[in-house]
N, C-alpha and C positions, 0 to 999 in steps of 0.2 A: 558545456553539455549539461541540460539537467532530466535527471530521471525522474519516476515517481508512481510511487505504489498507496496500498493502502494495506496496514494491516488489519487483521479481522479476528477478534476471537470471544468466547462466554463460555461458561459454564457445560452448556447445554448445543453450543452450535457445530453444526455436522455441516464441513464445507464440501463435503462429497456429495450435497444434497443439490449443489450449485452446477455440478458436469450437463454439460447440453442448455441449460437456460442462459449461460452468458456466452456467446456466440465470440470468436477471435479473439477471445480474452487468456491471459496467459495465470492460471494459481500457480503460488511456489510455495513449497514447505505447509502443503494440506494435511493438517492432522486434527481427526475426528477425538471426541472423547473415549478414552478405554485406550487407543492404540498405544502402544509400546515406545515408550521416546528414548531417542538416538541421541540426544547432546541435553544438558544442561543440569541442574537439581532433581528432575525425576529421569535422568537417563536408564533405565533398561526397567522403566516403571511403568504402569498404566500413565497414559498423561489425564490430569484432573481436569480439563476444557478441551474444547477444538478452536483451530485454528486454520488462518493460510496467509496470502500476500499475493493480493489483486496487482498484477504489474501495468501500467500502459504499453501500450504497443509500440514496438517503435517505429512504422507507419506514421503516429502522430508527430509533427510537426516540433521539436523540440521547445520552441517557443509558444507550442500550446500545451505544451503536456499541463502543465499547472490547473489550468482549466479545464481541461479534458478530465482529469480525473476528477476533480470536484463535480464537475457533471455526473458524471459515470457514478459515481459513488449515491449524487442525490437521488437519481433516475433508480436506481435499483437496490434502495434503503431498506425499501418495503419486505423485497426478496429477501436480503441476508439478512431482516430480524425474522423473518418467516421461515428461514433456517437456525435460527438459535445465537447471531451475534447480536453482542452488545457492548463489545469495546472495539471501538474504529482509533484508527493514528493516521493519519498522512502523511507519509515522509517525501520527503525533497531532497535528492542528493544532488548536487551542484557542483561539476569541476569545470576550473577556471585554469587562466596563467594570471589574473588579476585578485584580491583578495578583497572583493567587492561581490557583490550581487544585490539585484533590486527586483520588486515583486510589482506588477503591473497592479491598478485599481482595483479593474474588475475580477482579478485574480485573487486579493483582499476581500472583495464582496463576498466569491463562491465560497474560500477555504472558512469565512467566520459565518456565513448561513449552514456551516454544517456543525457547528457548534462542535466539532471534536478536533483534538491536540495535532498538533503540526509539530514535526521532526523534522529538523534542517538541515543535514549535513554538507559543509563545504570541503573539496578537497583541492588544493592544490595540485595544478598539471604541471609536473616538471619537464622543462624544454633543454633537449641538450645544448651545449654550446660547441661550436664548430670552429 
């Protein structure tokens, strides 16, 4: 099974500014600059950037997500620096019962024309035995 988000964050970017312009899109963990943070080094502080975590749907096709979100991310660059990001991640989570995974070409193409960092994580699917 593989997942795939994007995270989003800067200085200056307010991802509350994104509700209603991306349409069946799911944000998780939206936090603007100034809000109060709940976990980490500034917990019960102002947070000093915003932030969130663009999710794919899972509608898409799991064997597309990879490119779905590289899409999704080029098509609407424009918008979230037009809201204040400036650091993008890609993450890929990947569970398997094999400790393998491979990355199609033009899924290669999408994730390196966006010129930002790819997070990969693999997990192992443990299967009972009966």
């Amino acid at each position: 099974m593989i997942e795939t988000e994007c995270e989003l964050s800067g200085q200056e970017f307010r991802p509350t500014l994104l509700k209603g312009k991306l349409e069946y899109i799911e944000l998780r963990n939206v936090t603007n600059p100034g809000d109060q943070a709940t976990l980490g080094r500034n917990k019960g502080k102002p947070t000093p950037y915003g932030s969130c975590t663009v999710v794919t749907p899972t509608r898409i096709d799991p064997d597309k997500r990879i490119a779905w979100i590289a899409d999704f991310i080029k098509k609407h660059d424009r918008l979230f620096r037009d809201c204040g990001a400036t650091d993008f991640q890609i993450q890929i989570n990947w569970t398997g019962v094999q400790g393998n995974m491979e990355l199609k070409v033009v899924e290669l193409e999408k994730l390196a024309g966006l010129k930002v960092p790819v997070n990969i994580n693999y997990s192992l699917q443990r299967t009972s035995k009966g």
